[in-house]
N, C-alpha and C positions, 0 to 999 in steps of 0.2 A: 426451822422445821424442814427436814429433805421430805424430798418427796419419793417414793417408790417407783417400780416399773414393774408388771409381768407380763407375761406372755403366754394366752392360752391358744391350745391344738387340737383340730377337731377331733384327731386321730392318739390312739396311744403312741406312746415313742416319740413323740414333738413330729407326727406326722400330718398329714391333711392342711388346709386352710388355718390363718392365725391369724387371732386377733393381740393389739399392745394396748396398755390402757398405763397411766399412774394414777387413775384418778377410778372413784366407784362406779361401778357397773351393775345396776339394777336388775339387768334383763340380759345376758349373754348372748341368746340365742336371737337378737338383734344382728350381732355379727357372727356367729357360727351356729350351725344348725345342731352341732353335742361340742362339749369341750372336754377328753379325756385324756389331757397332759399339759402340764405348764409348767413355765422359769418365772422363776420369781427374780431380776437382776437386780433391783435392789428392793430397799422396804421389807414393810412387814405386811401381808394382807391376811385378812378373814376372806377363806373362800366359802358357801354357803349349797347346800343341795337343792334349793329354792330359788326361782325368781325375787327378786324385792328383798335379798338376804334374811330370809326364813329357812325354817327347818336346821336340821344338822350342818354344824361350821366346825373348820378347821383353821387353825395357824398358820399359813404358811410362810417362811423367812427366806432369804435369799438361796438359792438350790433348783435341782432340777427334780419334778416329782412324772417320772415316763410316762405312768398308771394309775390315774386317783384311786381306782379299787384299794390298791395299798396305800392310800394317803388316806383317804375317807374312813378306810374300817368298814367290816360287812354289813355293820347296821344302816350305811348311808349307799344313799345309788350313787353310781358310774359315775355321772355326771356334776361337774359343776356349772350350776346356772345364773349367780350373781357372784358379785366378789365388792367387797369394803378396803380403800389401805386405811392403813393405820399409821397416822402423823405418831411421828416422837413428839414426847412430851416431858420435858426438862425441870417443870416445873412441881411445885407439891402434888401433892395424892391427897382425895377427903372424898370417902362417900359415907353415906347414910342407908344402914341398912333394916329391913323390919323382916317382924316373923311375919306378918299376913299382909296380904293384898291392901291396895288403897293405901298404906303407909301407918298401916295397923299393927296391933300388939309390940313387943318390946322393938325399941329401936340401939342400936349401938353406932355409932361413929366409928371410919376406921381409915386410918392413914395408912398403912403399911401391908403387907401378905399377909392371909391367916391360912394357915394349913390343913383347919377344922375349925368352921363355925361351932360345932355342937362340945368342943373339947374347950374351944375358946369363951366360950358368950354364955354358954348352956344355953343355947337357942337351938331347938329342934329343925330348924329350915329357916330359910326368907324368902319371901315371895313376893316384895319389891321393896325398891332401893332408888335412892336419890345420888347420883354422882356426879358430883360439883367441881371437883377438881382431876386430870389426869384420866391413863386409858384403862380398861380392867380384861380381865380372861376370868372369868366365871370356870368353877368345875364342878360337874354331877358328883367326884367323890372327894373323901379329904386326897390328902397331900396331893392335891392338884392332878389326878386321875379321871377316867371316865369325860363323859362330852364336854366341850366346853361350850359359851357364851361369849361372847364380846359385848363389852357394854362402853358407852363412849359417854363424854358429860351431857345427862339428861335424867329427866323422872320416869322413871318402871314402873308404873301401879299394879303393872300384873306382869311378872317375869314372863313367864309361860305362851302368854296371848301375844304382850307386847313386841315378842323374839319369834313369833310361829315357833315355838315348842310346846312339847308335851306338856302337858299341868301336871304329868307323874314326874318330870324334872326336877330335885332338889339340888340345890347348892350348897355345896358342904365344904367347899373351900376356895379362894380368890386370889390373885397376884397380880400385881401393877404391871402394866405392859410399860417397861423401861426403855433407854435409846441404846439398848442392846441389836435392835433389828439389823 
């Protein structure tokens, strides 16, 4: 399993004060008072608009992003205030996904990327999920559009709560985070 490196900067353009982490960071503003530019030199991370990796996340993969305004999208602020890496994972994929909270109504299994829960399962939404094997990227639309999720092996009883998002969040599509990073 490698491990990642990034590098965030208080300032746009990789300017101002840096901090390096490979490893997650809860609380940013620990070491910089904003962070609005980072290198990602290797790995894959979940940057988050929240402390404690809540609210709106992004992917970020090895690259330089000058400006998170353009990496976040105008629905997320400036800032990024925590950040997750993301270990490769070589081995299978299995989660367990439900239409309703608590690990209610239909349940489906699923090894592989689905493009469209609702095209795939006839499942209107999930609203939590058991992931027992391997890493995932959640997305609000199908073909993997719209906000995503990071989800790592553990129980979700409530997508929404359990991630600081929205409860108007659905899931409508999922891909295995590969050792493509």
């Amino acid at each position: 399993m490698s491990t990642g490196r990034i590098i965030f900067y208080e300032d746009r353009n990789f300017q101002g004060r840096s901090y390096e982490t490979s490893s997650d960071c809860p609380e940013l503003t620990s070491y910089l008072s904003r962070c609005n530019s980072c290198k990602v030199e290797s790995g894959c991370f979940m940057v988050y608009e929240r402390p404690n990796f809540q609210g709106h996340q992004m992917m970020v993969r090895r690259g330089e992003y000058p400006d998170n305004q353009y990496l976040m999208g105008m629905s997320m602020s400036d800032c990024i205030r925590s950040c997750r890496n993301i270990p490769m994972h070589r081995g299978p994929f299995r989660m367990r996904m439900y239409e309703k909270e608590n690990f209610g109504g239909q349940m489906h299994e699923l090894m592989d990327d689905c493009e469209s829960v609702q095209d795939r399962f006839r499942m209107s939404d999930m609203r939590s999920c058991h992931v027992m094997d391997g890493h995932w990227l959640m997305h609000e639309q199908p073909h993997y559009r719209g906000r995503m999720m990071y989800l790592r092996p553990g129980e979700y009883r409530n997508l929404g709560r359990d991630m600081g998002m929205s409860n108007q969040m659905r899931i409508s599509s999922m891909r295995r985070i590969m050792d493509s990073c």
